[in-house]
Structure formats: structure tokens, C-alpha cells
N, C-alpha and C positions, 0 to 999 in steps of 0.2 A: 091976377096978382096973388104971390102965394104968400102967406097970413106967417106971422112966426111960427102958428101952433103948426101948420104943415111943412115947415122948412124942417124943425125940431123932426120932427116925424119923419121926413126926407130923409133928413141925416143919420136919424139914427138907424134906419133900415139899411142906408146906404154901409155905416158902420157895422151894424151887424151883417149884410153881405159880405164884406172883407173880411174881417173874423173868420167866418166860414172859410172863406177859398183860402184865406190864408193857415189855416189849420189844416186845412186837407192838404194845401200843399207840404208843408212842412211832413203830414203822415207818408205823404209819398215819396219825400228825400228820404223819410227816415227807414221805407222800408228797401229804397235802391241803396241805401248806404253800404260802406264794406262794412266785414263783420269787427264787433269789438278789438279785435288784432290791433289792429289799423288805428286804434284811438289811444294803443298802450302806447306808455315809451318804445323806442324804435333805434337801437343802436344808446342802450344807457351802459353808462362802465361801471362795473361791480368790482367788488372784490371776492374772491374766490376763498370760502373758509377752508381750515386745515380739517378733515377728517379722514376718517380708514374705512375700507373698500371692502369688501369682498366682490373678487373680481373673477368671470368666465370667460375665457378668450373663446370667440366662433368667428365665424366666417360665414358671409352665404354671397347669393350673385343678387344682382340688385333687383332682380324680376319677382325672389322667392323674400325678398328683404325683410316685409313684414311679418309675414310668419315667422321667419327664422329667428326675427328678433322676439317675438311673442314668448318663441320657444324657451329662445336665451335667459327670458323673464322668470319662467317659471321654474326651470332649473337653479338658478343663481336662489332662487327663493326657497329651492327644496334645498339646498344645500346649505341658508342659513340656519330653516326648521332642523334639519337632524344635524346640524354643528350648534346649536342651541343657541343661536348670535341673534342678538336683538336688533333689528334694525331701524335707524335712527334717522330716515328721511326719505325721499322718494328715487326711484328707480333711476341710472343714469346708463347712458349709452356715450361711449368713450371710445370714438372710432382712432383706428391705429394706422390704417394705410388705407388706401382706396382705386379702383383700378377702374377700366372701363365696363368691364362685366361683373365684377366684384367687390366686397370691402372686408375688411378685418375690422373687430369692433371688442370693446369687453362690454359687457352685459354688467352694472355693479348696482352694488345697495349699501351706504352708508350703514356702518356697524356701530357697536357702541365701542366694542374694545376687540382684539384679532384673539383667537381660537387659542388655547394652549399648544395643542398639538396641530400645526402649519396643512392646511390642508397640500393637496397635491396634483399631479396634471392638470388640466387645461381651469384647475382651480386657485385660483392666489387670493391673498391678501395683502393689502399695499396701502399707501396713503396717498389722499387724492390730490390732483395736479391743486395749488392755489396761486394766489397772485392776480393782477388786473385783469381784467376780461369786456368785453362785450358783449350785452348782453341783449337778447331778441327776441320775441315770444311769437311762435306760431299755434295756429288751432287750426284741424283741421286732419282728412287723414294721412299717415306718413306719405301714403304713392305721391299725392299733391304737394312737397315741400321743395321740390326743383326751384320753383317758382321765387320763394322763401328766401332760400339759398343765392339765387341771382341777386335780388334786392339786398341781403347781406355783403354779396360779394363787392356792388357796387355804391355799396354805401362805404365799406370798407376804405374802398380805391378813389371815391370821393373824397374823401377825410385824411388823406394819407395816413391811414392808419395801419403802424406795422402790428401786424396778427400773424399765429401761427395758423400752419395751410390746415390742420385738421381741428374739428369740433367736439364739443362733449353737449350731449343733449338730455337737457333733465326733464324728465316725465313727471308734470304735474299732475297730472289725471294717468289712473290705473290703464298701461297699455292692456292687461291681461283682462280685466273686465269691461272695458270704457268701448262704447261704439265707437269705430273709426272717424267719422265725423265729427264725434265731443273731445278727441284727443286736443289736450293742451300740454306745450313742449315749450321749453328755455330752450335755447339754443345761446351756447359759452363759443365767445370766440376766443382763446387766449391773447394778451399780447406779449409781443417779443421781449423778453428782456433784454433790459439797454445799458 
């Protein structure tokens, strides 16, 4: 016959074995979990502020994508240094068309105010698209955002949400210095106006 003092003692072993397994289990969901992405909002609608751009039109094919757009980074940025323009928020990529081997994209950097004298070729100054949006956070490196993009697309078409067919993607984290893997990106989906 077991005595209260050994049931107590049962018990509490037995509760302290659950604890355990249950703690480990819990460290093991939490190392199979997805990464933070997946826990931000997921298709939130923002509004889009009014600011001015300075903008680089390129182009590259989608194989050489990441560099190209690296490149686009660092230019657009040597162009603000020797136009003396202050820039007023983080890095945006403002694609313009898109093709199966290819894309057009501008390269821009929020300015404080546009240059006296209008720079010129494949350099502009402009003001940025605003208005409602959806808004998506990926992390992760660019080659990996297909994936991103599908889930955007069908979240979209889940919600009957009318959007424009191209995106603008703001660089939270420095593409030019940021490991591929630490990239953190907004992705703007516009919506139509009605």
C-alpha cells in the first residue's frame, strides 16, 4: 500500500518527468518551426507615403539578377554622394516589366529634396508610386523568393484582391553589405485604383 508521503513523491517525479519531455518537446517545434517570416503579418494593407526618388533604370536577365541588382545599389548611391542628396530611407527596387529571361527594374533611394540641376540618362528623379498596398515581408536570399512570390500571388487571388501585375520591394537590411541569407525585403503589392 503506498503511504501519502510516496504518492506525493510519485507525483511529483511523475510531474517533474512531464515538464521535462514537455519542454524538450516544445525546443524541438521550436527549432523545426519556420523562420520568423511566417510569424510577421502576411498580406497587411499599408498605405504608401508620398516621397522622391532618385531613380536608376537597368535591366539584367534573371540568372545574373542579384548582382545586377547589387550593382544597381551601389551606383544609385554613388550618384546620390557626388549629387549631394541626402537620403531619407532604405533602398527600394521598382520593377517595370518582366519577361521570361529578363526584368527592367529602377534601383531608388528616397531623397530628401531632387538636385537643382535634373540629373540625366538612365538617371532620374521622380516621386514615389503611394496609395493602398499590400504589404509582405520576406528574409531570406533574393535567388529563394519564387517561392514568396507564389504565396503572394495566391493569397492575392484568394482575397480577390485587385493588385497591380508588378511589385516594388524595399530593402530593409543593406543589400550591399547584408549576407544573402540575412536579407530582409517588404514586398508592396499596389492596389488598383477603383
Amino acid at each position: 500500500m503506498m503511504t501519502p508521503r510516496r504518492l506525493k513523491t510519485g507525483l511529483f517525479a511523475a510531474f517533474l518527468l512531464a515538464s521535462m519531455l514537455s519542454s524538450a518537446v516544445a525546443q524541438e517545434a521550436q527549432k523545426s518551426a519556420p523562420p520568423a517570416a511566417s510569424q510577421e503579418a502576411f498580406g497587411e494593407e499599408v498605405m504608401l507615403p508620398a516621397r522622391t526618388l532618385l531613380l536608376r533604370k537597368s535591366k539584367t536577365s534573371w540568372d545574373e539578377a542579384w548582382v545586377n541588382i547589387v550593382a544597381a545599389f551601389k551606383a544609385v548611391r554613388a550618384d546620390a554622394e557626388k549629387l549631394q542628396l541626402k537620403v531619407t530611407g532604405p533602398a527600394l527596387i521598382i520593377y517595370r516589366s518582366t519577361a521570361d529571361d529578363s526584368f527592367e527594374f529602377d534601383a531608388a533611394l528616397p531623397i530628401e529634396a531632387a538636385p537643382a540641376t535634373p540629373p540625366t540618362g538612365d538617371l532620374s528623379v521622380g516621386p514615389a508610386r503611394t496609395g493602398k498596398a499590400i504589404k509582405f515581408v520576406y528574409r531570406g536570399p533574393f535567388d529563394s523568393m519564387d517561392s514568396t512570390y507564389e504565396l503572394v500571388s495566391n493569397y492575392i487571388d484568394s482575397k480577390r484582391i485587385e493588385a497591380e501585375d508588378l511589385s516594388i520591394e524595399e530593402y530593409v537590411t543593406d543589400p550591399v553589405t547584408t549576407k544573402p541569407e540575412e536579407i530582409v525585403i517588404n514586398i508592396y503589392m499596389l492596389l488598383k485604383k477603383q
